[in-house]
C-alpha positions, -999 to 999 in steps of 0.1 A, spaced: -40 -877 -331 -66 -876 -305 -103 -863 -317 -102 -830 -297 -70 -827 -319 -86 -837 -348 -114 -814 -342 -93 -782 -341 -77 -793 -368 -111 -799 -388 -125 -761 -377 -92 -750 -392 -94 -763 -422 -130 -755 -428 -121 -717 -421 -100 -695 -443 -104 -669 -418 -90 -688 -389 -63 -702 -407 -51 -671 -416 -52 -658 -376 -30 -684 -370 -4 -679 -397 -1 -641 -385 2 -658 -352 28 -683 -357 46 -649 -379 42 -629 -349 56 -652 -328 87 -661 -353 92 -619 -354 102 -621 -317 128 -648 -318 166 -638 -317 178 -636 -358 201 -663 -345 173 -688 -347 177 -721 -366 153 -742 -364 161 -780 -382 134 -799 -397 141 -830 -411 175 -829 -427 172 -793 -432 180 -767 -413 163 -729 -415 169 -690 -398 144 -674 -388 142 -653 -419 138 -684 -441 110 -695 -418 90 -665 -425 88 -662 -457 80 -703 -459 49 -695 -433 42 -667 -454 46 -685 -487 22 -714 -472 47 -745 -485 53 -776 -469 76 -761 -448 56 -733 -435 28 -756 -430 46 -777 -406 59 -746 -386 21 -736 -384 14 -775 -373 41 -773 -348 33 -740 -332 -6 -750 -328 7 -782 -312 31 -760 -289 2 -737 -275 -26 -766 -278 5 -786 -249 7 -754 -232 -31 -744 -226 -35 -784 -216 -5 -777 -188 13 -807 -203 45 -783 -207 45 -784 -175 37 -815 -162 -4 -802 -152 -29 -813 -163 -58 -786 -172 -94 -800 -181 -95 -782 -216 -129 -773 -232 
């Protein structure tokens, strides 16, 4: 983990307010998806229904949808989804 990640992750922590932002995000953003969803993580595999009420719940599971949706939006602010890079404050 890089220390700008490490930062974020850090502010997040520190604030109960923020981290609850971006759970409603990451449940917004799982409310959009197609109810065909399935999204495998580690030997497991979810629906989308199952992954809500895991992000809402606040387990391991939903903790690493959270973790992996930050990642997704911190790679697509940077560009690197696309191959640009983006100087990121």
């Amino acid at each position: 983990m890089n220390p700008q990640d490490q930062k974020y992750n850090d502010a997040i922590k520190n604030d109960p307010e923020l981290r609850e932002q971006l759970k409603q995000l990451v449940l917004e953003r799982l409310n959009v998806m197609p109810s065909s969803l399935r999204v495998a993580i580690g030997d497991s595999s979810f629906s989308k229904n199952d992954l809500i009420g895991h992000v809402k719940e606040g387990d391991d599971i939903g903790k690493q949808m959270i973790q992996m949706d930050l990642e997704f939006l911190r790679d697509l602010v940077s560009g690197a989804i696309y191959g640009v890079n983006f100087a990121v404050i």
